[in-house]
C-alpha positions in Angstrom: 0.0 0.0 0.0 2.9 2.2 0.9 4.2 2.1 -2.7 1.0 2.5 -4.1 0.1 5.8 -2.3 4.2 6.8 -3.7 3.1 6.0 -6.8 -0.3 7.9 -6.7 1.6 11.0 -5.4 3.9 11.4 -8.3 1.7 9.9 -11.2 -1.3 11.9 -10.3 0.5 15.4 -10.4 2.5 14.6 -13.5 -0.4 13.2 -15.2 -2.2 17.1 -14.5 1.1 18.5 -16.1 0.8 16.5 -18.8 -2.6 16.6 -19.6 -2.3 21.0 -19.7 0.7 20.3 -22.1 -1.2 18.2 -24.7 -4.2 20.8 -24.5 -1.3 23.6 -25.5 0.7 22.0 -27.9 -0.1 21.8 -31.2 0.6 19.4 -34.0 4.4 18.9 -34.5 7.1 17.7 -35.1 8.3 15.3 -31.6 5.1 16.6 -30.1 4.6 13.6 -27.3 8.5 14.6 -26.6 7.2 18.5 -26.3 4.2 17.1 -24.0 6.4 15.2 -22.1 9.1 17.3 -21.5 7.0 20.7 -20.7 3.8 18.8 -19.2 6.6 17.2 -16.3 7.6 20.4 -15.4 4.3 21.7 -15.1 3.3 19.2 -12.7 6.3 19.7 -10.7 5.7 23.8 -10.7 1.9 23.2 -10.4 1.3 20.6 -7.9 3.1 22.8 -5.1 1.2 25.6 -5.9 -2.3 23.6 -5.8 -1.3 22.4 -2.4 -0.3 25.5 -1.0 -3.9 27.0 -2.5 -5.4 24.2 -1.0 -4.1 24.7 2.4 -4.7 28.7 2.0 -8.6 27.5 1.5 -8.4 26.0 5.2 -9.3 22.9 3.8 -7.7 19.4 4.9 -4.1 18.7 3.7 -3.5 14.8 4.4 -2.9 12.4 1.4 -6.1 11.3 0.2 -8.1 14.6 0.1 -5.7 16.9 -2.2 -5.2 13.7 -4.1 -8.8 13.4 -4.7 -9.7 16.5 -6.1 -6.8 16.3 -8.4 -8.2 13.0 -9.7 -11.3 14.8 -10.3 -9.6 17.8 -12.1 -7.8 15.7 -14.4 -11.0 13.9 -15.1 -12.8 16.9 -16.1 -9.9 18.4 -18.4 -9.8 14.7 -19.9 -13.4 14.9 -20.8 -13.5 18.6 -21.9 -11.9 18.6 -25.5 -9.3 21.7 -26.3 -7.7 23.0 -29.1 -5.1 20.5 -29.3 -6.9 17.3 -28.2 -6.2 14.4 -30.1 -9.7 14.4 -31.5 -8.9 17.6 -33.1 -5.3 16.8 -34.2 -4.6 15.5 -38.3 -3.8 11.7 -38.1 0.0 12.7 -39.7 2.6 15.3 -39.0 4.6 15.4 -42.2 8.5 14.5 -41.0 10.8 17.2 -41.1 13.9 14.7 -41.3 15.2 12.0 -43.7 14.9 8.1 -42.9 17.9 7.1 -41.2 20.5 5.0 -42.2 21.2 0.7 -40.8 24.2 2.8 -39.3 22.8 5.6 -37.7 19.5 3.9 -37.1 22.0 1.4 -34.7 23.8 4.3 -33.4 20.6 6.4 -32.2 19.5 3.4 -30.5 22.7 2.5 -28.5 22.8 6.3 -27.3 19.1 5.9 -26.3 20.1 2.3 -24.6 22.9 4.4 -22.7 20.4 7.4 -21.7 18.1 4.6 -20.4 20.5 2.9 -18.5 21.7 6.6 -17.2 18.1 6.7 -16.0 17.8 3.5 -14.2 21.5 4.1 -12.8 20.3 7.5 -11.4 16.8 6.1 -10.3 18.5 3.6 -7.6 21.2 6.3 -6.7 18.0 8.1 -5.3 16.4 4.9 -3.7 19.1 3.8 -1.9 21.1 7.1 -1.0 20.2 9.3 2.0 19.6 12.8 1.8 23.2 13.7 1.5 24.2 17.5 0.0 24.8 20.2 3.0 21.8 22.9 1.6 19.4 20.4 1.6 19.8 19.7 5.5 20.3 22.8 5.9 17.5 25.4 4.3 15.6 22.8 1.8 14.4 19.4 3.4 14.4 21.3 6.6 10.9 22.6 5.5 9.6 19.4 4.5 10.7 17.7 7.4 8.4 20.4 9.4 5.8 20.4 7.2 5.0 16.5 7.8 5.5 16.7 11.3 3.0 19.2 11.8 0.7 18.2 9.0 0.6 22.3 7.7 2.5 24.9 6.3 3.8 26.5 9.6 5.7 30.2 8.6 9.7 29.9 8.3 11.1 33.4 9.3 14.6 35.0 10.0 16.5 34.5 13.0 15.6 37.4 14.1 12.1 37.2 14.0 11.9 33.3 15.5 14.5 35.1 18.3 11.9 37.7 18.6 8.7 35.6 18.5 9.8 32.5 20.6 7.7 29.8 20.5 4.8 30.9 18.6 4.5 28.8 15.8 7.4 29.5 13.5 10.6 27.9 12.2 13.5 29.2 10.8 16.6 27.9 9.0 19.8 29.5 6.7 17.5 30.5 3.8 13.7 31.1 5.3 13.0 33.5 2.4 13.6 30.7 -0.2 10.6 29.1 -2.8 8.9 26.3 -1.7 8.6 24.5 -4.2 10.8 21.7 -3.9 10.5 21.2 -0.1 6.8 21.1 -0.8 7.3 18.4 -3.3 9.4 16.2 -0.5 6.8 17.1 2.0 4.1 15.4 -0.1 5.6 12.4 -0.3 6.5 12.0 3.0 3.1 12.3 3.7 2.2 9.9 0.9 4.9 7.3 2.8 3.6 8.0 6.0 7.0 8.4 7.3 9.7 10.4 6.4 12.0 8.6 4.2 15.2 10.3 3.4 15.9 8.9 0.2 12.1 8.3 -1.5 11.5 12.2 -1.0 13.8 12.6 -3.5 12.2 10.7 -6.4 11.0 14.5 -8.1 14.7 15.0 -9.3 14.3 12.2 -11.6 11.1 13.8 -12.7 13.0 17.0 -13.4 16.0 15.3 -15.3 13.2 13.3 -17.2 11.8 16.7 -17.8 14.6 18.3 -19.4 15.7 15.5 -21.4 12.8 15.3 -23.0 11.9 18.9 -23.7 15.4 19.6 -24.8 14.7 16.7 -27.8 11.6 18.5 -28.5 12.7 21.2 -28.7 15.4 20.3 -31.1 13.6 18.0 -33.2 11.0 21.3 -34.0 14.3 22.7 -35.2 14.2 20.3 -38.2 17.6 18.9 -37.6 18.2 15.3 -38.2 17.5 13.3 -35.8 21.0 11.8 -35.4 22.3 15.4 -34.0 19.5 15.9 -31.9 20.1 13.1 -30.2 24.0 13.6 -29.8 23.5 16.6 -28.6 20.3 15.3 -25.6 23.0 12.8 -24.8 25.4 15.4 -24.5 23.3 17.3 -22.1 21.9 14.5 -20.1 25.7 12.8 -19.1 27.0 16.1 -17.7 28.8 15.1 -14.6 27.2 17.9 -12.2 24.0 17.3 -14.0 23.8 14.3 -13.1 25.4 14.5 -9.7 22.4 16.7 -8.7 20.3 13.8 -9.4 22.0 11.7 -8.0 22.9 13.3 -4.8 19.3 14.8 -4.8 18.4 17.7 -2.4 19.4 20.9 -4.1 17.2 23.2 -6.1 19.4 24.0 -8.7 18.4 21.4 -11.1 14.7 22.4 -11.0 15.9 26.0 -11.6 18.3 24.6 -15.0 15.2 22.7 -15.8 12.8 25.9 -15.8 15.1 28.2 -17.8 17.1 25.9 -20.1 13.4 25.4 -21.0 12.9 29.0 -21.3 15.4 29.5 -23.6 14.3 26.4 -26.0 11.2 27.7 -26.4 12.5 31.5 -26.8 14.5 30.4 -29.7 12.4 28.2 -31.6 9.4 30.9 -31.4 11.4 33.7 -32.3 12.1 31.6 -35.8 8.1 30.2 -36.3 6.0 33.2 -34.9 4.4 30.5 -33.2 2.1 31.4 -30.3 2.2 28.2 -28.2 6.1 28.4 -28.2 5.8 32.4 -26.8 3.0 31.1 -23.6 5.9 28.1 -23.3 8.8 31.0 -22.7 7.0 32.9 -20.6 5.5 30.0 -18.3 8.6 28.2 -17.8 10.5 31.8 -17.1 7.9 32.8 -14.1 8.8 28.9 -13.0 12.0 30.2 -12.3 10.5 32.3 -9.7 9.1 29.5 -7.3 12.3 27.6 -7.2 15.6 30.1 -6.1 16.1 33.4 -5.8 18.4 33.8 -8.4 15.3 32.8 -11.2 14.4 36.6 -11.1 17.3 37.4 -12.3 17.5 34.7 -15.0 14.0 35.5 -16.2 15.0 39.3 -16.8 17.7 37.9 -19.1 14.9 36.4 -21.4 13.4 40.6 -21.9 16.5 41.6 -24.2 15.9 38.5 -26.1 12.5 39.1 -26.5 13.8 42.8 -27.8 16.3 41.2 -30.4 13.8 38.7 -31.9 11.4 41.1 -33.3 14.4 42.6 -35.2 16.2 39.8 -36.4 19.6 41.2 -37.2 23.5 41.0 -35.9 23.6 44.5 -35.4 20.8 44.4 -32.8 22.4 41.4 -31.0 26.2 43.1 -30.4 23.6 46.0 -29.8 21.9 44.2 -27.1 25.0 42.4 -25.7 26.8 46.0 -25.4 23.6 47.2 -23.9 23.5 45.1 -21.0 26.9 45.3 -19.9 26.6 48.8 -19.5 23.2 48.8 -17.8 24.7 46.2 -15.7 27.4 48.5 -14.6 24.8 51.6 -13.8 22.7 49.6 -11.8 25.7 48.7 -9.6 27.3 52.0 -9.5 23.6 54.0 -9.1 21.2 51.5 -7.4 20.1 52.4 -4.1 22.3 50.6 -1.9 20.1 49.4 1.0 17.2 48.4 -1.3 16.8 44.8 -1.2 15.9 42.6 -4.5 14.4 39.0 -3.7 17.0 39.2 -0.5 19.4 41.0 -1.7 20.6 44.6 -2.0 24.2 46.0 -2.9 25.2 46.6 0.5 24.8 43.4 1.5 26.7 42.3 -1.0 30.0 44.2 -0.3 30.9 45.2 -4.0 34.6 44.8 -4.4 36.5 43.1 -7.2 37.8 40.0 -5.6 41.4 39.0 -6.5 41.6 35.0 -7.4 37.8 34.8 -8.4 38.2 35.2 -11.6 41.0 32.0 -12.3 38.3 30.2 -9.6 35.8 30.2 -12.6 37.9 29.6 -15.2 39.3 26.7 -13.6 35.8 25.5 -12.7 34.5 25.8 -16.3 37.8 24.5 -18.7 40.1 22.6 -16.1 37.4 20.6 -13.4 35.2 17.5 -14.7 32.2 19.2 -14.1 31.2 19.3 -17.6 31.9 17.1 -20.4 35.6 18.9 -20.7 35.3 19.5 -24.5 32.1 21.8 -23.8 33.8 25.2 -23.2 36.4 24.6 -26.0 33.5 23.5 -28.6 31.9 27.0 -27.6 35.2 29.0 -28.1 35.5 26.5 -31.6 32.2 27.9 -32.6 32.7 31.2 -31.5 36.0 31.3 -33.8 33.7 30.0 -37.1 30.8 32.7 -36.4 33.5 34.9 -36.6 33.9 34.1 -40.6 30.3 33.3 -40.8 28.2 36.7 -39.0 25.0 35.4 -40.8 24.5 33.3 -38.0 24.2 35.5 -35.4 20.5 36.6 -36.2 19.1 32.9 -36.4 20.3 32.4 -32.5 20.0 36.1 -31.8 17.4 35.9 -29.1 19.8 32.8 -27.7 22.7 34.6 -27.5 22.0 37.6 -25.8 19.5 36.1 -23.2 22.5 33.7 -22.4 25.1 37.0 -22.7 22.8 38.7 -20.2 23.2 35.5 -18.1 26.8 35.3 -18.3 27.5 39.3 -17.5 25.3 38.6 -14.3 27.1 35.6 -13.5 30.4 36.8 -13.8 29.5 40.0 -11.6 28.2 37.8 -9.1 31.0 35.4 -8.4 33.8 38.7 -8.9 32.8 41.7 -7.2 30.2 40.3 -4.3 30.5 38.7 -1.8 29.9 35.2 -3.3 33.0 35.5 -5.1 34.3 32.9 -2.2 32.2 30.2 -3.8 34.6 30.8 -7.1 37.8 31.5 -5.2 36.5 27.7 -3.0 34.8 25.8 -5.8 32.0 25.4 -3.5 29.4 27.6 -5.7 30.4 28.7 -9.3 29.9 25.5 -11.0 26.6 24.9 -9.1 25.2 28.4 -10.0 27.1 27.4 -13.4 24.5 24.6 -13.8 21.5 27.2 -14.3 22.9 28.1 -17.7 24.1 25.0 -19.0 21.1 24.0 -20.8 20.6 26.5 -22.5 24.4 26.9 -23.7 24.2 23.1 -25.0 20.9 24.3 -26.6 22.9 27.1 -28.1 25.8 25.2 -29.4 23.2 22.4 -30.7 22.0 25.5 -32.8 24.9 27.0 -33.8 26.1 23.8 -35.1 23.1 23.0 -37.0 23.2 26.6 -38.4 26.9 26.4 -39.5 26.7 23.0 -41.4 24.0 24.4 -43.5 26.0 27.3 -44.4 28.8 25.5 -45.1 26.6 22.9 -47.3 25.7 26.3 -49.3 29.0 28.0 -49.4 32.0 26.6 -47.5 34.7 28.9 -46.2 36.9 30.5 -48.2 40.2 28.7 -48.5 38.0 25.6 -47.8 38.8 22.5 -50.4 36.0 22.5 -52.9 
């Protein structure tokens, strides 16, 4: 019964996600891969938020009785026909790719034979592992383990306050301010179990990682590359050592946060090249899910607004434009900001600006020297970044790409060199986690870029290229 009710409390929730996916998505190219990928994260944003609602309303939290009226909302949106249900779909999607090879048809399924054994491998690393990383024992599960205990969302609140309030009620730990989201999601199935199990908690990551996997091939596939790079490049993504060390050590936020705006991004791209609607209500759901799970997804989501700016011009001038744009606003904000307003937490006296000498070798030895990426990743970037050189149409086809990610990069680099949180460079103990929030998105990027190139270079090689 035990494993039932575990069962019921992550199929149910996903199921909602996926059923408000395949009511948005259209007819498409990989469009179970699209409802997969973007439906799993919606259950994982939504869920939290319907039980939160839920206990707002004063009604009963428990197991059975939020998992009852979810049974009866995804009844109802199963019976009430959309847009996009299959009843109103065309039987065929023309393919947008040609039939693969003996060879690459053998290839493509040893790399999916490799990504499902990745999964399984993953899968029991969370089943038999503890809760393990330091945050989550520290300002994460620390929630959830509250939360079951008492059976409701008591208040978490700064030292300060819990000094000042004593015993009334509230908790607090190292980051009270934090989303809820993913301790929500642990205390659920806790209280699914029963019990508090420190590893079963944990099962969402492999939601998540399923998520972005998924959505990333999606994604891609809408693209109309073949289907041979698409996959290299989703296995590329999905065997990233601190990827899947956040799986499998389960308990930080991070990888829900990568999930949401990798996601972001994806969708940014390939609706900026269609003008298609569903892909714009994709970017900007999945960026305000950056929100609800860290702090630092409000600043990622504003990187998303200049590439909203560059796609409706569609040109490399407008991209360096952008690019040069936000470095200097970036600099005006830290030199002119009001220094004791704070920003989800923060505000630039807390954050004792100050270039910080060593932080800036700590992130380049975290990014081309340390095995947290696959170690050819930053090198293929500055590989592609030498052939856009000789090839500057490109920059307009991942325009909206490249600057949302430039934004990202100018923000991470100030963070980890003039604040305060340069120590987590200078100690390896942060830069490649925060690191991990863009990663998606630059494999998207170089997935692009490298599609993009080829075709040019099937058109018109370089010159001084053997004809």
């Amino acid at each position: 019964m035990e494993w039932l009710r575990l069962a019921l409390a992550i199929v149910v929730p996903a199921l909602l996600g996926l059923q408000l996916a395949a009511r948005h998505v259209p007819a498409t190219p990989a469009r179970g891969w699209l409802i997969a990928g973007y439906g799993l994260l919606a259950g994982l944003v939504l869920w939290p938020l319907l039980l939160r609602l839920w206990a707002v309303c004063g009604l009963p939290l428990g197991f059975w009785p939020p998992l009852a009226f979810a049974v009866l909302v995804l009844v109802a949106l199963r019976c009430w026909p959309g847009r996009y249900s299959p009843a109103a779909l065309p039987e065929t999607v023309p393919a947008s790719v040609l039939p693969l090879g003996r060879a690459t048809r053998l290839l493509c399924i040893l790399l999916l034979a490799l990504l499902s054994l990745r999964l399984l491998s993953l899968a029991l690393e969370i089943v038999w592992r503890p809760l393990f990383p330091w945050d989550a024992t520290m300002h994460w599960a620390t929630k959830a383990r509250v939360w079951f205990e008492w059976q409701q969302f008591v208040p978490f609140v700064s030292n300060d306050e819990w000094l000042g309030l004593g015993e009334q009620g509230v908790f607090t730990d190292h980051h009270p301010d934090y989303p809820v989201t993913v301790p929500v999601w642990q205390y659920w199935l806790a209280t699914a179990l029963g019990r508090w199990d420190p590893s079963l908690i944990n099962l969402p990551w492999l939601l998540c990682y399923a998520s972005l996997g998924t959505a990333f091939y999606g994604q891609a596939r809408v693209t109309g590359a073949p289907q041979m790079d698409v996959l290299v490049f989703t296995f590329f993504l999905l065997t990233m050592p601190l990827l899947n060390t956040h799986v499998a050590l389960a308990g930080y936020a991070d990888l829900f946060l990568a999930t949401a705006f990798g996601l972001t991004l994806m969708a940014l791209h390939n609706g900026s090249r269609g003008g298609q609607a569903w892909q714009w209500r994709l970017a900007v759901f999945c960026a305000l899910s950056c929100l609800l799970m860290k702090n630092e997804g409000f600043f990622w989501m504003l990187t998303v607004l200049p590439g909203l700016w560059v796609a409706r011009r569609r040109d490399a001038a407008s991209v360096l434009l952008a690019i040069a744009g936000i470095a200097v606003v970036v600099a005006l904000v830290l030199w002119q900001f009001p220094p004791d307003v704070a920003v989800v937490g923060h505000s630039l006296s807390s954050l004792d600006l100050g270039y910080r000498p060593g932080a800036l070798y700590g992130i380049l030895r975290s990014l081309l020297v340390l095995g947290n990426w696959h170690l050819a990743l930053w090198y293929l970037v500055l590989l592609i970044a030498l052939l856009m050189w000789r090839r500057p149409g490109v920059l307009p086809v991942a325009g909206p790409l490249i600057v949302s990610l430039s934004a990202a990069c100018i923000l991470f680099l100030c963070l980890f060199t003039v604040t305060e949180y340069a120590v987590g460079a200078i100690r390896q103990t942060a830069a490649g986690r925060i690191g991990l929030h863009l990663m998606p998105g630059v494999v998207f990027l170089l997935f692009v870029l490298h599609g993009q190139l080829r075709r040019m270079e099937a058109r018109s090689p370089l010159p001084g290229a053997p004809g």
